[in-house]
Phi, psi and omega in degrees: 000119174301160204261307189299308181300326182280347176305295182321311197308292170327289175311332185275322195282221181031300171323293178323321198272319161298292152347302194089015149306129172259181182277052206190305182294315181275273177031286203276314187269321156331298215077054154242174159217188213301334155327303201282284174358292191296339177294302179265356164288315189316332184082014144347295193215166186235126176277107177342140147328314189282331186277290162341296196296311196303303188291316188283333154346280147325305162288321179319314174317277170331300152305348170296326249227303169228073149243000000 
């Protein structure tokens, strides 16, 4: 696994996780899915700026939310 492909990810599972999200659950509130989620967190496939921005969103929303 390139180390470059995999940062956006790493950062979206670590949000996700702080959040108290499961991947299924952001996923779901994303639309998007949870296959591809799983993917870039792994650093699998690299994912748009704009898909990142959408998805981190989400969690931000979240963490918004209990904090």
């Amino acid at each position: 696994m390139n180390s470059a492909l995999a940062a956006p990810g790493k950062s979206i599972r670590t949000l996700r996780l702080l959040a108290g999200l499961t991947l299924e659950q952001t996923a779901e509130e994303a639309d998007v899915s949870s296959t591809y989620l799983s993917r870039v967190e792994t650093g699998k496939v690299r994912a748009t700026p704009k898909w990142l921005g959408h998805v981190a969103g989400v969690i931000a929303d979240h963490l918004g939310r209990t904090a």
